[in-house]
N, C-alpha and C positions, 0 to 999 in steps of 0.2 A: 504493500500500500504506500504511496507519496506520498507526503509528508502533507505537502497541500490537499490531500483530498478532505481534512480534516476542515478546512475554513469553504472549502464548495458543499459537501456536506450539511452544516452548518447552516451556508446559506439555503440549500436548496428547503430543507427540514423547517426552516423560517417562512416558507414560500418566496423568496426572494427571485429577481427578475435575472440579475446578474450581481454578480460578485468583483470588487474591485479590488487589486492588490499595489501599491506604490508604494516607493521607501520616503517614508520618514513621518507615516500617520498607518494606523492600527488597517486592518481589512476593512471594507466597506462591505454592504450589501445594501442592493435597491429592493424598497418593500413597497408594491403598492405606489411607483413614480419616484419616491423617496429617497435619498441616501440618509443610513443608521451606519455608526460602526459597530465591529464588534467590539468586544469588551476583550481586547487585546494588546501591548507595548505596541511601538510605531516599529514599523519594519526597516530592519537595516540594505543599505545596500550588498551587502555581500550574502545576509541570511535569506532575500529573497532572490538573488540570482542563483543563490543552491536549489532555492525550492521548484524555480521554476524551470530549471536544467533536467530534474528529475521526469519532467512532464514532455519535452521537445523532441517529436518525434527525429532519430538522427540521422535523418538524408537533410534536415531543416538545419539542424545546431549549427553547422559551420555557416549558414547567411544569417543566421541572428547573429551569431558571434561577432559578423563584420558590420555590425550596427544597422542592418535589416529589421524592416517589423516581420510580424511572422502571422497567416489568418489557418488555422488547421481545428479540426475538432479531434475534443478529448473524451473518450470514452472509461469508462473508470469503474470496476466492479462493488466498489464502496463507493465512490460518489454521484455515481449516474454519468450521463452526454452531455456534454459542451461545445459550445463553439466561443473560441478563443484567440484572442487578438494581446500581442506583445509588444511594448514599445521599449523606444528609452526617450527618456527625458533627464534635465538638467545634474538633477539628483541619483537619477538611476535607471535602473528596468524598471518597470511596471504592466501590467496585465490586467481587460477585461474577460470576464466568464460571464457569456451568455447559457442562462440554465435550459438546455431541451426536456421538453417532459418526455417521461419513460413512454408512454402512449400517444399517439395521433390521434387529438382528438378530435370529432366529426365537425361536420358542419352546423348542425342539429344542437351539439353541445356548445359550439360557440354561438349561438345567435344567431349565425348566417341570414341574412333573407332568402325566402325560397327563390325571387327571382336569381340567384346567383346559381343555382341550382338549374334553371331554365338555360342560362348562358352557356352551360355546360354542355348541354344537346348539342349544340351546333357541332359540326363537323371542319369547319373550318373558319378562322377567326383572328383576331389580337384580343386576349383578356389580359389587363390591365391592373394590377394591385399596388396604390401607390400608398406614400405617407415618410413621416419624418423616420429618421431609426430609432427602432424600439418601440413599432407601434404594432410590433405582430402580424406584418405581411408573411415571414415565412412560415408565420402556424396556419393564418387564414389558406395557403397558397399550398401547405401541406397538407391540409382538412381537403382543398378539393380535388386534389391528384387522387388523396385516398378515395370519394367518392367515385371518379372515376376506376380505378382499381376497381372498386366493390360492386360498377355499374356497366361497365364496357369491357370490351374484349381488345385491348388498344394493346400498341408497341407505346411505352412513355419512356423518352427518354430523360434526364433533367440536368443538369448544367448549373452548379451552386459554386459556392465560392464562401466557405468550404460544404460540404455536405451537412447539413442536422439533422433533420429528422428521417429515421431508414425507412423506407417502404420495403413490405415482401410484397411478392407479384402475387394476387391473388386473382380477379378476369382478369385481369392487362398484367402484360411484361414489363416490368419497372428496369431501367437501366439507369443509374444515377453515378453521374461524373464529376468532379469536385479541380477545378483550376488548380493548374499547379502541379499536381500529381499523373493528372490522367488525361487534360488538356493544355494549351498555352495561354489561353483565353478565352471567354466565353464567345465572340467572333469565331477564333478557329474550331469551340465545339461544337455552332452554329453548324458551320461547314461540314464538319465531319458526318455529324447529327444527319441529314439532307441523304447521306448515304447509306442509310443504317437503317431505311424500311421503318420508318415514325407514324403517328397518326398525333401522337401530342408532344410537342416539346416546351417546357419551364426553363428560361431563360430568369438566373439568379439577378439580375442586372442590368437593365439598360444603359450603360453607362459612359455608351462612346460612339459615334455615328458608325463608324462601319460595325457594330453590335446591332446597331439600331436596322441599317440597310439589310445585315442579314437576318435580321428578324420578320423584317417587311417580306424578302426571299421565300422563307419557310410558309409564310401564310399564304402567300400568293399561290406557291405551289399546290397549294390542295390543305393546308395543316395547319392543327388546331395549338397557337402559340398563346402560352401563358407567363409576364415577365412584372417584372418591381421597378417604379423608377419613386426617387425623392422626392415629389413634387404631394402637396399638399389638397389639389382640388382636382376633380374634371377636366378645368378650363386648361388650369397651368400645366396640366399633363400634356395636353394637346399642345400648348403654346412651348411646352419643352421639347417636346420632339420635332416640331417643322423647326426650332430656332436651330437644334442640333446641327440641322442640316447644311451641307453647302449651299450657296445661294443658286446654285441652278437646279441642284436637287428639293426645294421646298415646295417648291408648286404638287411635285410628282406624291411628297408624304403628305402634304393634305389631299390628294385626291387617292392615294393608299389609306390615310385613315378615314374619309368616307366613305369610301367601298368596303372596308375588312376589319374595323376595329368594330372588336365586338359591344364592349362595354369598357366602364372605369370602374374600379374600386378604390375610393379613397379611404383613410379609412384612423381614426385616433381611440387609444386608449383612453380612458374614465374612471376614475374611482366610484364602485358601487357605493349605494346609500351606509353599508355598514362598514366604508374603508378598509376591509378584507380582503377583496382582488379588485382589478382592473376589466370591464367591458368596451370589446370594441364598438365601437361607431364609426356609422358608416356613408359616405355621400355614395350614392349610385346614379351612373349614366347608362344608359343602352344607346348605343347609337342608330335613330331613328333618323326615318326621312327628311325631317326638319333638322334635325342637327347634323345631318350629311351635310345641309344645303348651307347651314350656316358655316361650316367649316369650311368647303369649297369655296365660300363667300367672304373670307376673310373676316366673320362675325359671331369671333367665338364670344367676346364680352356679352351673347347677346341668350348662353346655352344657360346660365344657371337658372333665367325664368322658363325655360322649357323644363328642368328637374323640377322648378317648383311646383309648375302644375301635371306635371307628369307622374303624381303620386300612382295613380290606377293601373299606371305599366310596370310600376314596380320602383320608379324614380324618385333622389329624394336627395334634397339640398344637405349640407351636414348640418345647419342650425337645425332644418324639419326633425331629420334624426337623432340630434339632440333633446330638442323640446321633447318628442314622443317618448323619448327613453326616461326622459325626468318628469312627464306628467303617469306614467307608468313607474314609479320610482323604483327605479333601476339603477340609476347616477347619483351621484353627490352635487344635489343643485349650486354649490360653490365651484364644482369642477366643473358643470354645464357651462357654467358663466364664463369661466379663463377659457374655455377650449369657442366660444360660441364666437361667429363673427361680428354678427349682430347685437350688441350684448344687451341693448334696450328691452328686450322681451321675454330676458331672462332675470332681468332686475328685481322682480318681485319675487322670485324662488329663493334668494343671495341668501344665509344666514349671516356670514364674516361682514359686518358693515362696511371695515377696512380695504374689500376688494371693490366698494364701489366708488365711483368717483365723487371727487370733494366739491362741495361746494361751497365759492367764496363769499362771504354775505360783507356787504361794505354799509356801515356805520358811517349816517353823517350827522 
């Protein structure tokens, strides 16, 4: 057993999101959005690079050694799955531990809307799972591989960076490839993928236009592509991927994301009403005729009153989604408030006075 599996451990048994370790302040864990330390001395520079020497798989050790960050998952018979990012900084090494759960869990368990479920039918498409880090794109994105697993008879292949959550093929063939190890980058396992007899491929990352081009590729082909990019809304998804583009190439991905993007997932965590766990929430797009047309039209500023009123297809602004989750108390109406765009129409839920705005009263 590594020494460190004793503070992952720890954290996991705490529910904790990730575990953080740097020299010259105690272990962290995130509870709930949160950083808590543990109730441990501040880590030295030497005593955490022993600890975290014990954990680097050793094809890696000699490019961390040369001041490399390092992204690989750790697997661990006493602490559970991780995936783990290594730095250095001023002081030292340092390390985050993102916790994977033991189980994938469904779509049904998280909340999912059923329309997300519907997206899945199609045979050929771009599904879209966006949001900041750490908002639970690759649990949402590994709940609907597994569905299809449990629902189709598909070749999946998937393309992470590093791998988390393991599927077993149970209908479909799961093949899952992790950067680095098994490819060069998600672009060349785009490529490879294309050769490999696919019906779904999960692109861990949108991250760089010819990532982006080959992604376009794979859908166009006939195939059903599922990928993440950083982007916070709908809109700015859309507006991240034709910006991506080279200037000759932008006309062509707005008229590829009219014809073949399926949907958007955007999507932020919440503290439930009893601050225990975290729910996602979620804006949904479906790309309909009207928001074809606006996007071919250079009018995307004009898609979130199409979510607004597009509740009955299954669409839904992320304030909509918020409100409904906190008039069903589901959220922490003070976390409705910080996460909500609009914050006027969550003002009367607020409990914390302090999170709303002051106002100045002038005496004369």
């Amino acid at each position: 057993m590594a020494r460190i599996d004793a503070f992952l451990k720890l954290g996991r048994d705490q529910g904790a999101s990730d575990i953080h370790l740097a020299v010259g302040s105690p272990p962290l864990i995130r509870l709930h959005g949160e950083l808590d330390e543990i109730k441990f001395r501040n880590l030295g520079a030497e005593e955490l690079e022993e600890l975290l020497d014990e954990i680097i798989p050793t094809d890696l050790l000699e490019h961390y050694k040369q001041g490399n960050d390092l992204d690989f998952s750790y697997d661990s018979d006493d602490a559970g799955r991780y995936r783990v990012n290594l730095f250095r900084k001023l002081s030292g090494p340092g390390g985050a531990f993102r916790v994977i759960a033991p189980s994938i869990p469904t779509m049904e368990e998280l909340g999912i809307p059923e329309v997300i479920e519907k997206m899945l039918h199609a045979n050929q498409g771009l599904i879209l799972v966006t949001g900041a880090t750490g908002t639970g794109k690759s649990t949402t994105l590994a709940a609907m591989i597994d569905w299809l697993n449990e629902n189709r008879k598909y070749n999946i292949i998937t393309l992470e960076d590093p791998v988390e959550y393991i599927h077993k093929s149970k209908q479909s063939l799961i093949i899952q490839r992790s950067v680095g190890p098994h490819v060069k980058s998600f672009a060349d396992g785009l490529h490879a993928a294309l050769r490999e007899d696919p019906d779904v491929i999960l692109v861990g990352e949108l991250r760089d236009p010819e990532t982006i081009s080959m992604a376009m590729t794979a859908t166009e082909t006939g195939h059903l592509v599922l990928g993440t990019l950083h982007t916070t809304s709908a809109v700015k998804t859309i507006d991240r991927i034709v910006d991506a583009m080279p200037t000759e190439q932008k006309a062509l991905a707005e008229t590829f994301l009219a014809q073949h993007l399926q949907g958007v997932i955007s999507q932020k965590l919440v503290r439930t009403v009893d601050g225990r766990a975290r729910k996602a929430i979620m804006e949904i797009m479906l790309n309909t005729s009207a928001i074809g047309n606006l996007i071919l039209n250079k009018k995307n500023f004009q898609i979130p009153s199409i979510l607004q009123t597009g509740r009955e297809q299954g669409m839904q602004l992320m304030d909509q989604a918020l409100l409904e989750a906190l008039k069903n108390k589901e959220i922490d109406p003070d976390d409705a408030y910080v996460n909500a765009l609009d914050k006027k129409q969550f003002q009367r839920f607020v409990t914390n006075p302090d999170l709303l705005p002051q106002v100045n009263l002038v005496v004369s």
